[in-house]
N, C-alpha and C positions, 0 to 999 in steps of 0.2 A: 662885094663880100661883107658879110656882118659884122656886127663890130662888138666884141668881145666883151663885159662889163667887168669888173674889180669885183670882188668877193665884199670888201669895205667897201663898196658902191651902195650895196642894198641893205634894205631897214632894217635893226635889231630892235629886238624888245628884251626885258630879266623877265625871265621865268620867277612867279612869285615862291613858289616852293624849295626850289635850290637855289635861287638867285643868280645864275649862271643865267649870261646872255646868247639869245638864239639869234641867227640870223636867218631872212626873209628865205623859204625855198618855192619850186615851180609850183608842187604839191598844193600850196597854200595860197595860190594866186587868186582865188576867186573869191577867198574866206579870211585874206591875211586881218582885218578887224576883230574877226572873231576869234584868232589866234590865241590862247593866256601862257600855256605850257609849256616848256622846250619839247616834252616826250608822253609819250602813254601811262608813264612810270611815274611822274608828277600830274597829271592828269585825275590818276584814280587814288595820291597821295593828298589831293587836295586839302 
């Protein structure tokens, strides 16, 4: 059986716009480096 991780397990970054911290999702596995934003809505706020 697999083994379950903590939500506090995986990485956070602050979004430099709201300063609100995001945490790491599957979506972003391939790209989490390139990651800066929490959302699309800080994204195009830049």
């Amino acid at each position: 059986m697999a083994k379950q991780r903590k939500k506090s397990d995986f990485p956070t970054k602050i979004c430099p716009v709201c300063g609100l911290s995001f945490t790491w999702r599957k979506k972003w596995s391939k790209c989490w480096d390139d990651v800066k934003y929490c959302s699309e809505k800080c994204r195009r706020q830049k």
